[in-house]
VOPAGU-2260 file (C-alpha; in pm, 1 decimal, decimal comma):
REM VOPAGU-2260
SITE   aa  ch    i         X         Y         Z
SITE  UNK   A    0       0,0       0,0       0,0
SITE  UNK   A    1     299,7     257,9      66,1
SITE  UNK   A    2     581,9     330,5    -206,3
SITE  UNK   A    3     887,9     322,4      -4,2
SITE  UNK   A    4    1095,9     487,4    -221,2
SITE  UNK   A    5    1159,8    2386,5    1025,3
SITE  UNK   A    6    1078,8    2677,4    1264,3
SITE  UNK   A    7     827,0    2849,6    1378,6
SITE  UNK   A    8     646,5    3075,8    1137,3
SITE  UNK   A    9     368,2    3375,6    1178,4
SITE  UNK   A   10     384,1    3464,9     864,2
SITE  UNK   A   11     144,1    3725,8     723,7
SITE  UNK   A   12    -136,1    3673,5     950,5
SITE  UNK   A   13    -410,8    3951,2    1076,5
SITE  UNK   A   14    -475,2    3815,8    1366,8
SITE  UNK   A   15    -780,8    4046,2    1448,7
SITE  UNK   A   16    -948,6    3934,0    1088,1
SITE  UNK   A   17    -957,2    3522,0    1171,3
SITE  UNK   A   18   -1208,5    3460,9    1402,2
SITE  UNK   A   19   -1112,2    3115,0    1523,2
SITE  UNK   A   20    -992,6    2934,6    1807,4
SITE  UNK   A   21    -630,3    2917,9    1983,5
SITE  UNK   A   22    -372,9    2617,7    1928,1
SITE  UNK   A   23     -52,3    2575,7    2062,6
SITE  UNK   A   24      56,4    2296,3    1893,9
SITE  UNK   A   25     241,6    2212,6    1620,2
SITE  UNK   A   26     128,8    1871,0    1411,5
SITE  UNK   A   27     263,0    1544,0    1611,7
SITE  UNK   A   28     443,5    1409,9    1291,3
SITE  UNK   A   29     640,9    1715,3    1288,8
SITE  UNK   A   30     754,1    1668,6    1641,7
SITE  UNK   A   31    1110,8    1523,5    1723,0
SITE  UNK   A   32     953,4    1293,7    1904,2
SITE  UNK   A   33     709,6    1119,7    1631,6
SITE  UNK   A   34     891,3     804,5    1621,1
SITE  UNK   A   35     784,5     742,5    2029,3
SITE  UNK   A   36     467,3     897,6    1945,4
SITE  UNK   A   37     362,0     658,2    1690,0
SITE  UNK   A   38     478,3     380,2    1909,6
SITE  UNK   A   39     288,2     504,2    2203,8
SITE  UNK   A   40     -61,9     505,8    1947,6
SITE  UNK   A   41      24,0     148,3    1803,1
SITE  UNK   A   42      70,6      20,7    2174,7
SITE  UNK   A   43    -283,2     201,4    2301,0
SITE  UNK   A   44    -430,2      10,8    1996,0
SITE  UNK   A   45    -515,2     323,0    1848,2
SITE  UNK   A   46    -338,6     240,1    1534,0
SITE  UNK   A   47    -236,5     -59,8    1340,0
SITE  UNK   A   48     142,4    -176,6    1185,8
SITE  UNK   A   49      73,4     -36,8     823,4
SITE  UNK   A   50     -74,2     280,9     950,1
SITE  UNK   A   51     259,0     288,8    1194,8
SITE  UNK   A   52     452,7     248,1     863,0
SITE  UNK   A   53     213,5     503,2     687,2
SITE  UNK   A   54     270,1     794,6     965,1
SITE  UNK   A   55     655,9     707,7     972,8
SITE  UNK   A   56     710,6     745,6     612,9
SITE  UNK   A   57     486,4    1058,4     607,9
SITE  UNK   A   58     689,5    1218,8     926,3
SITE  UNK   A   59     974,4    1109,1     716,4
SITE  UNK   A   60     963,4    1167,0     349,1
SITE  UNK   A   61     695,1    1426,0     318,6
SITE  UNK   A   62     428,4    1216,9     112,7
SITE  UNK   A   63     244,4     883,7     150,1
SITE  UNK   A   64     113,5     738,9    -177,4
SITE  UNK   A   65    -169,3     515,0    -158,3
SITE  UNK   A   66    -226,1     291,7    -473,9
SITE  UNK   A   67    -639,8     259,6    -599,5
SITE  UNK   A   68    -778,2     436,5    -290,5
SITE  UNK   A   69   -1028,9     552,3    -486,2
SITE  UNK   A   70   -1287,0     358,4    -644,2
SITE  UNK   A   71   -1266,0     355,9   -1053,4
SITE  UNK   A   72   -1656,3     358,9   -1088,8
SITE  UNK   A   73   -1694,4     677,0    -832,7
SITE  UNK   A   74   -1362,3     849,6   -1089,1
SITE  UNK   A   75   -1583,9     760,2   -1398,2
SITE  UNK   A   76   -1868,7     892,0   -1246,3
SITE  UNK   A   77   -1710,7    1232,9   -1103,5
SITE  UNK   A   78   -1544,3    1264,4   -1420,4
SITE  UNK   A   79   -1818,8    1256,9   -1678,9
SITE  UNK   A   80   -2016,5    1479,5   -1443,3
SITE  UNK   A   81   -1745,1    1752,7   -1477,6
SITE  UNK   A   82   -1724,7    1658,2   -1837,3
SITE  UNK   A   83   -2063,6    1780,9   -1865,1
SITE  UNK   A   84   -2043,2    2073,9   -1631,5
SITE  UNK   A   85   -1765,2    2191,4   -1837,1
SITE  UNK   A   86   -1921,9    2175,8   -2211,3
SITE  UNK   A   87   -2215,5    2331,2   -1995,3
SITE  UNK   A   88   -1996,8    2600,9   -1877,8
SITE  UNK   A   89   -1724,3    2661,3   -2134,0
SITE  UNK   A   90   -1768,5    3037,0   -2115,4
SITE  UNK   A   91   -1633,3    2991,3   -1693,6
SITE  UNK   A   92   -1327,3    2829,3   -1812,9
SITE  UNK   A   93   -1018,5    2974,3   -1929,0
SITE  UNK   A   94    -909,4    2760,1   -2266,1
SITE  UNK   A   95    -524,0    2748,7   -2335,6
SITE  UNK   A   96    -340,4    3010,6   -2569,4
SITE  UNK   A   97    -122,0    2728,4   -2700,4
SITE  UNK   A   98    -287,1    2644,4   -3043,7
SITE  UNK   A   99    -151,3    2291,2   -3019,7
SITE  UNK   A  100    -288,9    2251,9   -2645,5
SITE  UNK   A  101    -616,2    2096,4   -2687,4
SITE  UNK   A  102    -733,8    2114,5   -2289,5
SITE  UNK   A  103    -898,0    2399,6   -2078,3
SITE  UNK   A  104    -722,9    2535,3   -1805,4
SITE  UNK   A  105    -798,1    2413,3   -1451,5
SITE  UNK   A  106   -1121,3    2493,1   -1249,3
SITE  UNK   A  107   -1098,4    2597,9    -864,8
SITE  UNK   A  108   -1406,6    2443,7    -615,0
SITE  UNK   A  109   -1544,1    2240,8    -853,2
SITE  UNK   A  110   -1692,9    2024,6    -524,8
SITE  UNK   A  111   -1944,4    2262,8    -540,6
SITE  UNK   A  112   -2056,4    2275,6    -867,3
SITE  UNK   A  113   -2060,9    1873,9    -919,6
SITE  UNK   A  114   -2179,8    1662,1    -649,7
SITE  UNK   A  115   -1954,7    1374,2    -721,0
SITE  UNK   A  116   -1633,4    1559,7    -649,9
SITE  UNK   A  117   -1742,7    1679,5    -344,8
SITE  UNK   A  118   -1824,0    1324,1    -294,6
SITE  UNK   A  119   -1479,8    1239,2    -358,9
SITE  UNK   A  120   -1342,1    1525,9    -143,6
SITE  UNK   A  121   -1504,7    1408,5     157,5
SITE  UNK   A  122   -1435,9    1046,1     137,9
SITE  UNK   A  123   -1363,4     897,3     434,9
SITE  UNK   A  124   -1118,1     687,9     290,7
SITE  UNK   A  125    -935,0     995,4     210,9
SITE  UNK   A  126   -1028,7    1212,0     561,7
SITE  UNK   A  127    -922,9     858,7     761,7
SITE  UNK   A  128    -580,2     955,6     633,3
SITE  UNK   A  129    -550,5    1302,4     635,1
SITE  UNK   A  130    -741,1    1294,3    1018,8
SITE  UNK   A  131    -428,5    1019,8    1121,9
SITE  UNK   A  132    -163,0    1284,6     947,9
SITE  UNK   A  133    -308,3    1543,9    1174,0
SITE  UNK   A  134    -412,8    1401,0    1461,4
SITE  UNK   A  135    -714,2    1534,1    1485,0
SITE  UNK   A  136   -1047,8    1610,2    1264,4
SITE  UNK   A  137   -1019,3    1726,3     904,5
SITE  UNK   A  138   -1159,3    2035,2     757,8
SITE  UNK   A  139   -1193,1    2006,0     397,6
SITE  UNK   A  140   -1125,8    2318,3     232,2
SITE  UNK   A  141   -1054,7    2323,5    -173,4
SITE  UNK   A  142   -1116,7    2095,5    -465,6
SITE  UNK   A  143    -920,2    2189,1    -820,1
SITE  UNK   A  144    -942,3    1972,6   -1095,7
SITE  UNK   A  145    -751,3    1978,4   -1394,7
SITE  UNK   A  146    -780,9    1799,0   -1735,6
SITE  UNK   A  147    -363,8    1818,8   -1838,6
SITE  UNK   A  148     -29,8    1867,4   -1656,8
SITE  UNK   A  149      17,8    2250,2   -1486,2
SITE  UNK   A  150     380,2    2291,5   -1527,3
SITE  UNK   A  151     391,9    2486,7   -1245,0
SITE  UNK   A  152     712,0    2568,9   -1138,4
SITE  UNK   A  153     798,4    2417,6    -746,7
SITE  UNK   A  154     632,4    2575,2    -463,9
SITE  UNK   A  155     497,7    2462,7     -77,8
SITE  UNK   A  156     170,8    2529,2     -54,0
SITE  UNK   A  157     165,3    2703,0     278,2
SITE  UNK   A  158     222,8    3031,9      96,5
SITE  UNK   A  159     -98,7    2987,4     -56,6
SITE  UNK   A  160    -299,8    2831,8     237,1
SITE  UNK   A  161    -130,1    2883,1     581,6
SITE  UNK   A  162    -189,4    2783,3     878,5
SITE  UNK   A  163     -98,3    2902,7    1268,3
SITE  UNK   A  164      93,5    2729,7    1377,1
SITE  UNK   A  165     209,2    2606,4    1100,9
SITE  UNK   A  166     179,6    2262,6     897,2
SITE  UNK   A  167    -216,1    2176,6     950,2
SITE  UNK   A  168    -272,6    2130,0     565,5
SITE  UNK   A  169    -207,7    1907,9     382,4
SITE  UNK   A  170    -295,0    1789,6      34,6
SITE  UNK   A  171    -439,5    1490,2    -142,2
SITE  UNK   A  172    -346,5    1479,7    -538,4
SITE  UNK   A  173    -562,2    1193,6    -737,6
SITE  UNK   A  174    -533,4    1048,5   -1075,0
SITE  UNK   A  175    -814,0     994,5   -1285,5
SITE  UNK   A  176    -670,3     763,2   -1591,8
SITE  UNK   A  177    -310,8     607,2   -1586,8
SITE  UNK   A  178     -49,7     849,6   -1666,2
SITE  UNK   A  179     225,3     855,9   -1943,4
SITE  UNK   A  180     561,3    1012,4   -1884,3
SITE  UNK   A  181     570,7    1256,5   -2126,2
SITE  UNK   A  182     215,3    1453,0   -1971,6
SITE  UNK   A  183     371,5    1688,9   -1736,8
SITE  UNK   A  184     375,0    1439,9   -1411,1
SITE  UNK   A  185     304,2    1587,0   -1061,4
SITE  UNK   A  186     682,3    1668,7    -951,5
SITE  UNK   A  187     808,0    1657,1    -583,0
SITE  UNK   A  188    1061,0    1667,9    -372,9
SITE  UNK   A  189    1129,5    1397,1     -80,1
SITE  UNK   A  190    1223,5    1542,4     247,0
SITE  UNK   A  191    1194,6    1879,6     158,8
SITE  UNK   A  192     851,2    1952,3     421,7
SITE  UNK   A  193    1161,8    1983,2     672,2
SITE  UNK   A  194    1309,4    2287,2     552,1
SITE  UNK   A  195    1203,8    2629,5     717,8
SITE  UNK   A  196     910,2    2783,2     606,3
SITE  UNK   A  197     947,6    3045,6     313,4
SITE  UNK   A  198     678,1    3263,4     325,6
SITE  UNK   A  199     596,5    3621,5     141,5
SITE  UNK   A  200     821,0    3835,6     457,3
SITE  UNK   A  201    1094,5    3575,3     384,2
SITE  UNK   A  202    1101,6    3650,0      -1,8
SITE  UNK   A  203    1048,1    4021,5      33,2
SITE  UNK   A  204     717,9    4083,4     -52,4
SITE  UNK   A  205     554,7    4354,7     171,0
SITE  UNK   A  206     226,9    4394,7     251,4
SITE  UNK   A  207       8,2    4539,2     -39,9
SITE  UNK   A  208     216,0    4420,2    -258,0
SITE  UNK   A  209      24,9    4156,9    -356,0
SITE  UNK   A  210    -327,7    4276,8    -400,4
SITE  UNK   A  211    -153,4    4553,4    -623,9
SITE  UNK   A  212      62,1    4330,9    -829,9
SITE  UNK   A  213     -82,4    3971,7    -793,2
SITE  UNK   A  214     143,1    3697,0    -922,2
SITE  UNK   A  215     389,6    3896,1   -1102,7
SITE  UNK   A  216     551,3    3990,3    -762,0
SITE  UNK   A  217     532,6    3597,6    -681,7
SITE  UNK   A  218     671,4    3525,3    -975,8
SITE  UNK   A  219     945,6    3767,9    -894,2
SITE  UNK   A  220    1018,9    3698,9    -580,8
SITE  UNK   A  221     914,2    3397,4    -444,8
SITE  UNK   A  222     978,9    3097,8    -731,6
SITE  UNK   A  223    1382,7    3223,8    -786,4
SITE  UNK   A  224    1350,5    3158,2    -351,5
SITE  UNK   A  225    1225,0    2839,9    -424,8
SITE  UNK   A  226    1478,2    2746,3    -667,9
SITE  UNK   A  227    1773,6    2892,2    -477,5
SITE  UNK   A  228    1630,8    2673,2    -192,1
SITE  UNK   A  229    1632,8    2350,1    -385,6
SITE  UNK   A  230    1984,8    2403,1    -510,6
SITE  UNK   A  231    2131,2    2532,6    -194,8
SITE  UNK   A  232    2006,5    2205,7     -44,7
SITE  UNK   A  233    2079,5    1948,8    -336,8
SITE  UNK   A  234    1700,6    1826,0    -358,1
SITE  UNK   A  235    1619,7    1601,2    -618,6
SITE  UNK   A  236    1273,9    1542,5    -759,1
SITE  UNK   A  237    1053,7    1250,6    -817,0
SITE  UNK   A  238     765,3    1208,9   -1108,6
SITE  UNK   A  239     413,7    1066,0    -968,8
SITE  UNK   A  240     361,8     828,0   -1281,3
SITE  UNK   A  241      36,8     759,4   -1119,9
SITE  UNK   A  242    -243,3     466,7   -1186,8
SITE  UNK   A  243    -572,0     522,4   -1185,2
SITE  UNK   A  244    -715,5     564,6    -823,3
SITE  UNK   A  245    -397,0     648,2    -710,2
SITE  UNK   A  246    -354,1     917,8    -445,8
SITE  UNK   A  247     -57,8    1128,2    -340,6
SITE  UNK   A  248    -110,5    1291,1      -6,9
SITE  UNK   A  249     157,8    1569,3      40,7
SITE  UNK   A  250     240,2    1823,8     352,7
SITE  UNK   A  251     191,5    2139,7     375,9
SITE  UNK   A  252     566,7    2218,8     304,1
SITE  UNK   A  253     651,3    1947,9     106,8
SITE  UNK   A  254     821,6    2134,5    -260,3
SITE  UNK   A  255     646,0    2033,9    -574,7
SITE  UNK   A  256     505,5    2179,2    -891,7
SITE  UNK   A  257     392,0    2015,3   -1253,1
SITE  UNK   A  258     699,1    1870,3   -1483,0
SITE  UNK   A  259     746,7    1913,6   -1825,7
SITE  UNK   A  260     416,4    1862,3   -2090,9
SITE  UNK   A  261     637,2    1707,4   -2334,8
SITE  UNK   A  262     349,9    1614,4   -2559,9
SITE  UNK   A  263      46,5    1848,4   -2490,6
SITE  UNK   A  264    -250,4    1626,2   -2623,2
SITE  UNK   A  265    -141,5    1378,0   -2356,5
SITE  UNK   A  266    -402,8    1442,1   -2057,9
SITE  UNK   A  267    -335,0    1424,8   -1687,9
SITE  UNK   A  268    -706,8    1424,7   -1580,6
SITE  UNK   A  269    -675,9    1460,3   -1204,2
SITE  UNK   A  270    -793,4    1632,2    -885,2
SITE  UNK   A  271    -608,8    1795,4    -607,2
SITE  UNK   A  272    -828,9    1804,2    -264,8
SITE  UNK   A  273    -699,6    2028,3      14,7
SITE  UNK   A  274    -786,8    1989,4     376,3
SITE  UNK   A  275    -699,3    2161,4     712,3
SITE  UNK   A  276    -738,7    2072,9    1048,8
SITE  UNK   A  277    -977,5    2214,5    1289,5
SITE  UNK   A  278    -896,9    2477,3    1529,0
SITE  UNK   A  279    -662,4    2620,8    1376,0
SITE  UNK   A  280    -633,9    2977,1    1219,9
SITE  UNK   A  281    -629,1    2929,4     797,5
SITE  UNK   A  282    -545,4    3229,7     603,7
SITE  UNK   A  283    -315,1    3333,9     263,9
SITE  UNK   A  284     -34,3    3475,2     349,7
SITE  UNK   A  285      39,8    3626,5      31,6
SITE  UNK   A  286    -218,7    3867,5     124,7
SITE  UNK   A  287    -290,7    3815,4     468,5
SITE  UNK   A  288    -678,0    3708,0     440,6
SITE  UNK   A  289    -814,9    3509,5     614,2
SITE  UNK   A  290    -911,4    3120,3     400,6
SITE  UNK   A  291   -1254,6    3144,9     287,6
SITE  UNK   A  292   -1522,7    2873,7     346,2
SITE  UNK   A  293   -1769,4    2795,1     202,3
SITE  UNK   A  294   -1997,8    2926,9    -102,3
SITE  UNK   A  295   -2173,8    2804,5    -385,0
SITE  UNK   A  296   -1979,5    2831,1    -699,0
SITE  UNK   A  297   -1664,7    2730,7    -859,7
SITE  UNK   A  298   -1418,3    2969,1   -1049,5
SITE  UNK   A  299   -1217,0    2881,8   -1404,8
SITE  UNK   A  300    -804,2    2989,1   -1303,5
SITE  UNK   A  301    -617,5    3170,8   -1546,1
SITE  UNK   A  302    -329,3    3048,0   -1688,5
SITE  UNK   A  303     -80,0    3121,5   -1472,2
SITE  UNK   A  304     227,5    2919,2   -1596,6
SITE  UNK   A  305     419,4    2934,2   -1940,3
SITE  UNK   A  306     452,0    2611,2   -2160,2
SITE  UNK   A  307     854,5    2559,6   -2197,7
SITE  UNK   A  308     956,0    2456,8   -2532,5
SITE  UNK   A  309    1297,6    2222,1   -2500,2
């Protein structure tokens, strides 16, 4: 079932705009102690050998990768429903500017515009794993869903959905069909959730900044971070060549971004499904806002990411 293959932070937050409750915590795999931690659950009987080897490896590496979690009937399903909600919708949805890229951009809270997704998003198959990564209930939070490979360069996610204290989201990345190389694979990197936090103060982007200049200034200043980061620290990348079912759950600071789309009719027809934990305060820290819950409607995301030609 499981390929075997950090500071403090504040960050951004306006503490008198997030209405929610006080933790002093951080998340128990990201203790120094996990190791007796997981021993002391498997002793209690609170937790079995493989999920011992699941929350090691996690603690560990960054990422757990759970092969078929998810039903192929319920994928077919979700996906022909978005299908139709997208030839439904087409004016929503940004299409590419690549004349030889035949697939629409991706679509942001689509949970709430087609029930299956939602379905998928709260699973309990998938919340039994995210609510054992954070030791305690799961909030979910975000649904995007993506016909092709995003190319994005690498990233940590708690830039884009923080949390105080830090580390109580965490990501679950599913495939829809069985992937080829050459699509533009989900890219990672192992061990890298252990590095400090890099957040907007870190990369030198002040407050304002972004609302005025959106992701040019991240662009700017925060993906040459990233890259200094990964060379500084000689990280090396792995490719999800993922079956279908297959599920990728990731931490909140674990580096990764989309690989190459060396042939851009190949699809990569997936969804990523974030969660965070309860009681915790969840904001952006790009712009210091508080995470928003909730509504009823889904939104198309312009393309944000440039197709390299090698």
């Amino acid at each position: 079932m499981i390929e075997r293959v950090s500071g403090g932070i504040v960050g951004r937050l306006r503490v008198d705009r997030v209405d929610m409750r006080e933790v002093d915590q951080i998340p128990w795999l990201d203790s120094h102690d996990y190791m007796d931690l997981i021993r002391e659950k498997q002793l209690a009987g609170q937790m079995d050998k493989e999920e011992a080897l699941a929350c090691t490896f996690f603690a560990e590496e960054g990422y757990l990768i759970i092969p078929e979690l998810i039903d192929s009937d319920l994928l077919d399903r979700a996906w022909e429903s978005y299908e139709d909600f997208y030839q439904q919708n087409r004016g929503e949805f940004f299409e590419s500017a690549i004349p030889e890229d035949p697939w629409p951009e991706r679509y942001l809270n689509t949970h709430n515009c087609v029930p299956e997704i939602k379905e998928i998003l709260e699973s309990s198959k998938l919340l039994h794993i995210t609510d054992m990564i954070f030791g305690r209930k799961t909030r979910p939070f975000q649904t995007i869903t993506s016909h092709k490979g995003t190319e994005q360069p690498a990233h940590s996610d708690s830039i884009h959905m923080t949390t105080d204290p830090p580390g109580y989201l965490t990501a679950a990345w599913i495939a829809f069909e069985d992937l080829e190389p050459n699509c533009g694979l989900l890219e990672y990197y192992p061990r890298s959730h252990r590095l400090p936090y890099l957040l907007s103060d870190d990369v030198g982007i002040e407050g304002g900044e972004f609302q005025e200049q959106k992701y040019d200034v991240y662009k700017r200043n925060y993906e040459p971070a990233v890259a200094e980061v990964i060379a500084q620290n000689g990280l090396e990348s792995k490719l999800f060549q993922a079956r279908k079912g297959d599920v990728l759950f990731w931490h909140a600071n674990l580096l990764h971004g989309g690989g190459w789309r060396r042939d851009l009719h190949k699809s990569r027809k997936s969804l990523v499904c974030h969660y965070f934990a309860e009681e915790v305060r969840c904001y952006h820290d790009l712009s210091g806002l508080p995470a928003h819950f909730g509504g009823e409607t889904g939104v198309g995301i312009e393309p944000l990411f440039k197709h390299e030609t090698r």
